[in-house]
C-alpha positions in Angstrom: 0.0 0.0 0.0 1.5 3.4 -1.2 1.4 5.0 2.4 2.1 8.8 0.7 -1.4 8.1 -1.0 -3.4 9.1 2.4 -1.6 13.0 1.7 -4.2 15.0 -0.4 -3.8 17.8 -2.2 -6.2 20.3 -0.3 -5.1 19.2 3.1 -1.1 20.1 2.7 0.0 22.9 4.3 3.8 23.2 2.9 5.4 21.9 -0.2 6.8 18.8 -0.7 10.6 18.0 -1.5 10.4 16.1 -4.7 13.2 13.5 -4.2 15.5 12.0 -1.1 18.3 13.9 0.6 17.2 14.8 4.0 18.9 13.3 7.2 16.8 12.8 10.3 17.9 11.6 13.7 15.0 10.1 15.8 14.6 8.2 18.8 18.7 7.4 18.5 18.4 6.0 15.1 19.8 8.0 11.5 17.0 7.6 8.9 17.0 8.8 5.1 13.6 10.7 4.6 11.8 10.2 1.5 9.0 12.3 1.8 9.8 15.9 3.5 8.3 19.4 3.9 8.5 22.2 6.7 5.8 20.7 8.2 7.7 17.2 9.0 8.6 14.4 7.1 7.6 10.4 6.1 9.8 7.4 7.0 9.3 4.3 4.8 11.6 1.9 6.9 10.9 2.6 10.3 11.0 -0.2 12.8 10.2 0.7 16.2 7.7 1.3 18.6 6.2 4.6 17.6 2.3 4.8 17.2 0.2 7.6 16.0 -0.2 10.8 18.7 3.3 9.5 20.3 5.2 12.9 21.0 8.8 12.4 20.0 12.1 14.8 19.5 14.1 14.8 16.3 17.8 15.3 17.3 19.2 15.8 14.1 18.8 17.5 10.5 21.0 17.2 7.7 21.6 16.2 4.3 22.6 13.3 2.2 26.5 13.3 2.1 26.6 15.9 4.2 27.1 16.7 8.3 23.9 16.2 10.9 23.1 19.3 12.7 21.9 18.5 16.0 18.3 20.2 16.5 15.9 19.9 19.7 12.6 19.5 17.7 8.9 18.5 19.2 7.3 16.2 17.2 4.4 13.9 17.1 3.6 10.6 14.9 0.4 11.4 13.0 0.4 8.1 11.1 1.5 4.6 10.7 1.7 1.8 8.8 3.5 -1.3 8.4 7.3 -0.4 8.7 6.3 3.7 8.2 5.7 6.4 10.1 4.5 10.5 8.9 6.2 13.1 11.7 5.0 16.2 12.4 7.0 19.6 13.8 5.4 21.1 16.3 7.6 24.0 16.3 10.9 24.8 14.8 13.1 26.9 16.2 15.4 29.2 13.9 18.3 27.0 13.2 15.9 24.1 11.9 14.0 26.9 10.3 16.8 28.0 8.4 18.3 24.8 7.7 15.1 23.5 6.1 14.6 26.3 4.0 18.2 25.7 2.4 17.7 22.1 2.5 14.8 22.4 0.2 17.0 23.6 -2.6 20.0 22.1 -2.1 18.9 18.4 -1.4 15.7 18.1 -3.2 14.1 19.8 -6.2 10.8 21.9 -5.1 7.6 20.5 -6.5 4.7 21.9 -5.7 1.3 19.1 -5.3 -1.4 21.8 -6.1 
C-alpha cells in the first residue's frame, strides 16, 4: 500500500521536496527521509515502537552526504503503517527553520502538489 497516498492535495500545508536527501535523527536512530516538507517528514523503513499521537524529538537534520546538525525538535507521529511512520514539527526553532529552508534547494528539487 503506497502510504504517501493518504496525503491529499487540499489538506497540505507546505510543499513537498520532490526527491531523497534529507537526514533525520530520531529516537537514536539515522534515517533517510523520502517524503519531507517544513511541516515534518515520512519514513518508509521505520522499525520501532512509535504509534500515532506518540510525541517524540528529532535530534538531528542534515543532508545526504553531508554533516547532521543537532536540532531539539517537538514532534508527534500522525500516522503509521506497516514499517512507516508521517512526523509532524510542532515548532521549529530558527536553526531548523533556516536549515530547512536551504535544504529544500539544495537536497531536493521543489515541487509543488497543487
Amino acid at each position: 500500500m503506497d502510504q504517501t497516498a493518504d496525503f491529499s492535495d487540499d489538506r497540505r500545508k507546505h510543499q513537498r521536496a520532490g526527491r531523497i536527501g534529507l537526514i533525520v535523527r530520531l529516537s537514536g536512530q539515522t534515517y533517510e527521509v523520502s517524503n519531507w516538507s517544513m511541516g515534518g517528514f515520512f519514513l518508509e523503513d521505520y522499525e520501532g515502537p512509535l504509534s500515532t499521537g506518540a510525541l517524540v524529538t528529532v535530534n538531528g537534520l542534515g543532508c545526504r552526504d553531508s554533516a547532521i546538525h543537532d536540532v531539539n525538535l517537538p514532534a508527534r507521529i500522525v500516522r503509521n503503517g506497516e514499517r512507516s511512520v508521517a512526523v509532524n514539527y510542532l515548532s521549529l526553532d530558527a536553526v531548523a527553520y533556516e536549515f530547512l529552508t536551504r535544504a529544500l534547494s539544495q537536497c531536493g528539487q521543489m515541487r509543488s502538489l497543487v
